[in-house]
C-alpha positions as CSV (number, residue, x, y, z in Angstrom):
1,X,-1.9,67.3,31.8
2,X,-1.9,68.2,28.5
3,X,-1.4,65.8,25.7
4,X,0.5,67.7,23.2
5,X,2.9,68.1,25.6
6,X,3.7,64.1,25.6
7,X,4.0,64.1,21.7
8,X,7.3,64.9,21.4
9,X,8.4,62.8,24.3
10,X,6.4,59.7,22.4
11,X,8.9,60.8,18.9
12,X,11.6,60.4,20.9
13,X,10.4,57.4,22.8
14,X,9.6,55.6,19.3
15,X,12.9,56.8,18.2
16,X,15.0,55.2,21.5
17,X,12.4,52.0,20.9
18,X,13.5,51.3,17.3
19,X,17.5,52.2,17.9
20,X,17.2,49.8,20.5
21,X,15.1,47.2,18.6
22,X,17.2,47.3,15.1
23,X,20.8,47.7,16.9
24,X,20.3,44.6,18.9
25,X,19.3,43.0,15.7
26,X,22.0,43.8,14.2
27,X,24.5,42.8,17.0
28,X,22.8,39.3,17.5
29,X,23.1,38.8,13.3
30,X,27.1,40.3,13.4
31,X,27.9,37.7,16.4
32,X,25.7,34.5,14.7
33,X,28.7,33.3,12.5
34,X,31.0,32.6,15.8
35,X,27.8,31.9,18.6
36,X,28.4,28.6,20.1
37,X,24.7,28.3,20.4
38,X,22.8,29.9,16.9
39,X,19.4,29.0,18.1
40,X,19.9,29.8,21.8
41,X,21.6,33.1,20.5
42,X,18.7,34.2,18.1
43,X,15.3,33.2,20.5
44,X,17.4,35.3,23.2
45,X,17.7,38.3,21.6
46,X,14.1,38.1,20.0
47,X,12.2,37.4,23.0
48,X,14.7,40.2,24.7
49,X,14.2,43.1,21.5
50,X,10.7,42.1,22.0
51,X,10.2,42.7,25.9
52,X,11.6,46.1,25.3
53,X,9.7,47.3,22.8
54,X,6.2,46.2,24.3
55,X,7.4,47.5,27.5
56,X,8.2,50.5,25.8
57,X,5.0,50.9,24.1
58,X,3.5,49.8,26.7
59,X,4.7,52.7,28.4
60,X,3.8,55.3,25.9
61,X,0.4,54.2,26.6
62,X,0.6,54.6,30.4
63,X,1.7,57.9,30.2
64,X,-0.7,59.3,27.8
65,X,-3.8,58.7,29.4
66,X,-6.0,61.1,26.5
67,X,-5.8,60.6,23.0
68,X,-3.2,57.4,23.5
69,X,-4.2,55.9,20.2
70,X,-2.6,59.1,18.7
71,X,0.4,58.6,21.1
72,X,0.7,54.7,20.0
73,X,0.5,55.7,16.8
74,X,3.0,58.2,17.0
75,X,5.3,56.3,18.7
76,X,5.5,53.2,16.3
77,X,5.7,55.6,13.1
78,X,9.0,57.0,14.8
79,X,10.0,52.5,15.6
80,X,9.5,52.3,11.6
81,X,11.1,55.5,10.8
82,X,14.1,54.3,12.4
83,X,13.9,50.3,10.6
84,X,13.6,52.3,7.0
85,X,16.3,54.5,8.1
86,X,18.6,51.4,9.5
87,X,18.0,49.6,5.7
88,X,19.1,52.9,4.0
89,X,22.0,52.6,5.9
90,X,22.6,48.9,5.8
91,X,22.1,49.1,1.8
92,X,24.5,51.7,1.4
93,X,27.1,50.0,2.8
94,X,26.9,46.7,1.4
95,X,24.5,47.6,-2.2
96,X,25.4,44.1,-3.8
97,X,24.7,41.8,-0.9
98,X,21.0,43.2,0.6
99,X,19.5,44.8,-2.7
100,X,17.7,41.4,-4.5
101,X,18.3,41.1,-8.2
């Protein structure tokens, strides 16, 4: 098959990745203040953010056989896109407590 037809599937992969990723960030560090288990709560969460994204890319590189460095690449520009994108966000909301004086 072609391998510029799996580009913009690998954006969009990369894109689902890092929503994924940064979300469930975000949810494990909004529930860390009431967790009965901090520790337990944070390795969890890491070790499960972390399956899914190397599955993920893992994924990407299965399915572009040709040229899957390109892929790769693609894919984890669209997984940073979407972590510099998440910060804009997150520093627009709350400026004084995530910008460092």
């Amino acid at each position: 098959m072609n391998s510029l037809f799996f580009l913009p599937i690998t954006l969009v992969l990369g894109i689902l990745l890092g929503n994924l990723y940064f979300r469930g960030l975000w949810m494990t560090v909004q529930k860390l203040p009431t967790a009965q288990s901090p520790i337990l709560l944070t390795l969890g969460s890491f070790f499960g953010r972390l399956a899914i994204a190397i599955t993920g890319f893992a994924f990407v590189l299965a399915i572009a056989q040709e040229n899957a460095l390109w892929h790769l690449l693609v894919c984890l520009g669209a997984f940073i896109w979407v972590r510099n994108r998440t910060i804009e966000k997150l520093q627009q909301k709350w400026p004084r407590r995530l910008h460092a004086h």
